[in-house]
C-alpha positions in Angstrom: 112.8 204.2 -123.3 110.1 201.7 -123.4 106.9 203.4 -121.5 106.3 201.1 -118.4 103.2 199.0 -118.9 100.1 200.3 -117.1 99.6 196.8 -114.7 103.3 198.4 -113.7 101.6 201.9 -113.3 98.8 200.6 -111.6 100.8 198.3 -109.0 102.8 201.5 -108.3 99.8 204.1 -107.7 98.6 200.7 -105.1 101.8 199.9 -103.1 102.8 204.0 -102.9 99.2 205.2 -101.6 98.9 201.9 -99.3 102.2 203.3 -97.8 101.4 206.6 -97.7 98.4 205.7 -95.6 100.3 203.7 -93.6 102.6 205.9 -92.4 99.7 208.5 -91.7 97.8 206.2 -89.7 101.1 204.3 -88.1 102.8 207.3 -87.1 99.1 208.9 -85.8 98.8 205.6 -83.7 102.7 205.7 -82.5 102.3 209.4 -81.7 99.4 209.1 -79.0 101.3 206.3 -78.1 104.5 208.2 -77.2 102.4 211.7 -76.4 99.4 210.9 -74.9 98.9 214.1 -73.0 99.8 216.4 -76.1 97.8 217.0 -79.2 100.0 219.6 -80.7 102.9 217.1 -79.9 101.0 214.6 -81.5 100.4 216.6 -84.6 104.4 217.7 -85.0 105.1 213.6 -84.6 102.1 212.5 -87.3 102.8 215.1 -89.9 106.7 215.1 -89.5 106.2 211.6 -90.3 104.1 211.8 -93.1 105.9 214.6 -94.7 109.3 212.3 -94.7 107.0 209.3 -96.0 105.7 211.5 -99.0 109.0 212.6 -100.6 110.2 209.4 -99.8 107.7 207.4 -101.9 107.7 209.6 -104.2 111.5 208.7 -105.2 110.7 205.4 -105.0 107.8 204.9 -107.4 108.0 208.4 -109.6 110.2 206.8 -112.2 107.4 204.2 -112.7 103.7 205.9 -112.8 104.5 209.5 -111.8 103.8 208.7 -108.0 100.5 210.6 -108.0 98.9 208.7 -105.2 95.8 211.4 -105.3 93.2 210.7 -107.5 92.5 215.0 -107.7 95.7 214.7 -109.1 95.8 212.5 -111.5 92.0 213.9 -112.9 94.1 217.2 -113.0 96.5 215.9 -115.0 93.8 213.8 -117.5 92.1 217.0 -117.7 94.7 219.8 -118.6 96.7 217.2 -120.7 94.0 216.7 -123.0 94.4 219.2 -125.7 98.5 218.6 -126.1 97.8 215.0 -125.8 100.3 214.3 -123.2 99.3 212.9 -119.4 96.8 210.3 -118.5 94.7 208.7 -120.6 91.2 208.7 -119.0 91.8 204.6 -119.2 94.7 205.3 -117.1 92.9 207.8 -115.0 90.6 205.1 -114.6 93.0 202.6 -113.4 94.9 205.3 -111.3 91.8 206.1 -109.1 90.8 202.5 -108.5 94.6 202.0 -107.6 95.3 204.8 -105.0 91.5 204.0 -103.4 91.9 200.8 -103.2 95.2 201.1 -101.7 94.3 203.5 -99.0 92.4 201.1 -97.8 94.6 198.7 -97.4 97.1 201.0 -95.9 94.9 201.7 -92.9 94.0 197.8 -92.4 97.8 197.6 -92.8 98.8 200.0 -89.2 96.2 198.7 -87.9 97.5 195.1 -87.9 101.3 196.6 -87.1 100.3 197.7 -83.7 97.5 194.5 -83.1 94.4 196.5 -83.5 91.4 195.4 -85.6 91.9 194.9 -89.1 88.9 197.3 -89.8 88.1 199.7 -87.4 85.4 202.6 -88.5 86.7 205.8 -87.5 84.1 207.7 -84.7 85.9 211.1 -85.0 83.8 213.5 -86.6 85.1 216.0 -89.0 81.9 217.2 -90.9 82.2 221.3 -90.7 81.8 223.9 -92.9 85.4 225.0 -91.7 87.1 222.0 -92.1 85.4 221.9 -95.8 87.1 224.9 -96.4 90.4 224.2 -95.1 90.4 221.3 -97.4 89.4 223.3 -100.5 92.4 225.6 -99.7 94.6 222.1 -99.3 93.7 220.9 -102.5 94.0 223.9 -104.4 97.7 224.7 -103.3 98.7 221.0 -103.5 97.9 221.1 -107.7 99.3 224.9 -107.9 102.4 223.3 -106.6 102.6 220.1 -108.2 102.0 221.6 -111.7 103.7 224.7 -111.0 107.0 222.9 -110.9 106.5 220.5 -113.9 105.8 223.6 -115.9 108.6 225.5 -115.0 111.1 222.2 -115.4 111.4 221.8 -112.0 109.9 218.3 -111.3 112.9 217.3 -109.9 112.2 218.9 -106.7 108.9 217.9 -106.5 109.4 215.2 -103.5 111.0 217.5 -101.2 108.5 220.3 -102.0 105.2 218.1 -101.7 106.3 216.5 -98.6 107.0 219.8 -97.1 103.7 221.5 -98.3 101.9 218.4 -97.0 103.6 218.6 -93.7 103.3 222.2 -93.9 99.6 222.2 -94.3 98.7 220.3 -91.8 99.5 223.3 -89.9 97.9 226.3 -91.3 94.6 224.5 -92.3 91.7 223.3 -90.4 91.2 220.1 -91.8 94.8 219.0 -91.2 95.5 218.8 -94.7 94.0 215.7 -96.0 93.9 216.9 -99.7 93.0 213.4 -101.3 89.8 211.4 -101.9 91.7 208.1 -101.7 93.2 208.7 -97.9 90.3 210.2 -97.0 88.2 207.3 -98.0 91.0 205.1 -96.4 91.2 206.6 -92.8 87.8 206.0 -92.6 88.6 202.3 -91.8 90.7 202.7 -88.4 89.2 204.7 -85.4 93.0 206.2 -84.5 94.7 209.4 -83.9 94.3 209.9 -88.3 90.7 208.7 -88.6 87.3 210.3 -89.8 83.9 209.1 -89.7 82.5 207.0 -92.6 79.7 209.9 -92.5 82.3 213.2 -92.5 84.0 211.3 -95.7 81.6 212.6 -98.3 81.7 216.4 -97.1 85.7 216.1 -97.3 85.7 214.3 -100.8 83.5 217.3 -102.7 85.3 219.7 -100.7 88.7 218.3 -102.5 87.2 218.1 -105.6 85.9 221.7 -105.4 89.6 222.4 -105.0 90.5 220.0 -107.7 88.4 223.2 -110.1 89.9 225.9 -107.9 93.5 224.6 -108.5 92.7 223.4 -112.5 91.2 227.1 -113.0 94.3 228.6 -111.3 96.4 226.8 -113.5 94.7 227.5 -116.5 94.8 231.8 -115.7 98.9 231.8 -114.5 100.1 228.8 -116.6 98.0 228.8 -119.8 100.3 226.3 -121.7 100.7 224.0 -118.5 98.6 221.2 -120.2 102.1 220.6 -122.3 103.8 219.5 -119.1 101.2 216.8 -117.4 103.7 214.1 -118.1 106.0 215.6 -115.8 103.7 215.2 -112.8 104.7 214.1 -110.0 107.8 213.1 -111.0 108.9 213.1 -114.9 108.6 209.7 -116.3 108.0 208.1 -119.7 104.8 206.2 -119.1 101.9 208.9 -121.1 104.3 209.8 -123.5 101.9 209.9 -127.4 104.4 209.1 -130.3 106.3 212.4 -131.1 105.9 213.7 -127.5 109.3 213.5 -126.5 110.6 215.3 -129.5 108.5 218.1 -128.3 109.4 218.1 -124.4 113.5 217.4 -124.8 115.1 219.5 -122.9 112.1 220.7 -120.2 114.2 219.6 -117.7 117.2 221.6 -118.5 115.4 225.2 -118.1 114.8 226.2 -114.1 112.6 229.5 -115.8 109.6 229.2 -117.9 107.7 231.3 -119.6 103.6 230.7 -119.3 
């Protein structure tokens, strides 16, 4: 199969993280519309909604750049696809974070505009804590322990249902309500809804993620030592990274639900 060509990759990483962010922001703004006496309501209504989104895009643009969405994730897969050669190329990774950040953005000016607010709002909530740092290290972490967890044990296939639950999921048990991506964090920062955070609270949550981003990559590396042999599985398998000889190497992954490290 001919590997899609990266303006293709690109386009999807842009479209998939725009509506990603979308649906965080729209269904935030629709749930204090509907709830407006009831944060924890709220919460069950925006993270519900996101969680459905998630799997849902990922379906829908998987097959054509892997549907990372995250740039954490797609420097995790650059990064522990390097030795084997498989993964993103770091022009790819390149391309992959100007995509999904890019994107983000205009996913919040997006909802805005659906339900006739400002086009660019700056977010006033607040969310610089030491706390809420943590809770996104923990987010992060998990989110690659998962995502390359399954690749490596030929389980990609499952990956939208499982991401979209552990992102619905952790926007329960962590402070931070789970944000877990430089991109949509830099993107909520441009609508002052029920999903925003403060221009000034953005940096705090990006090198918390990132700090997870080594948390989660060192993980990896101590339970899956060989994982760097499945980064073109991630999210979803596709043909896109594939070097010349690579596919001889991973037939079958798919086939084999148990996997040795």
């Amino acid at each position: 199969m001919t590997p899609p060509a990266p303006w293709r990759r690109f386009l999807a990483e842009f479209v998939g993280t725009a509506l990603l962010v979308t649906a965080v922001v729209g269904s935030g703004i629709m749930a204090t519309t509907l709830s407006p006496n009831d944060v924890g309501l709220q919460l069950l209504e925006n993270s519900v909604a996101t969680a459905f989104a998630l799997g849902a895009l990922i379906l829908t643009f998987g097959p054509v750049s892997g549907a990372h969405f995250n740039p954490v994730v797609s420097a995790a897969d650059w990064f522990l696809g390097r030795r084997t050669r498989t993964g993103l190329t770091a022009t790819d990774l390149g391309g992959y974070v100007v995509a999904q950040t890019t994107g983000a953005i205009g996913g919040s000016i997006l909802a805005n505009l659906m339900f006739n607010l400002s086009a660019v709002d700056f977010s006033s909530k607040d969310r610089a804590a030491g706390h809420l740092w943590l809770g996104e290290v923990v987010a992060t972490s998990g989110l690659l322990l998962l995502i390359f967890a399954l690749a490596r044990s030929g389980r990609a296939s499952v990956a939208p249902a499982a991401v979209g639950a552990y992102i619905g999921a952790a926007y329960w048990f962590t402070s931070s309500t789970s944000f877990a991506n430089p991109a949509v964090t830099i993107g909520r920062a441009f609508t002052n809804t029920f999903a925003g955070i403060a221009p000034a609270s953005v940096p705090g949550f990006v090198v918390a993620q990132l700090v997870g981003l080594l948390v989660g990559v060192g993980l990896l590396l101590a339970l899956y030592p060989a994982v760097g042999t499945a980064a073109d599985e991630v999210v979803v398998a596709h043909p896109s990274d594939r070097r010349p000889g690579q596919a001889d190497r991973n037939a079958g992954r798919g086939k084999r639900s148990v996997r040795t490290p």
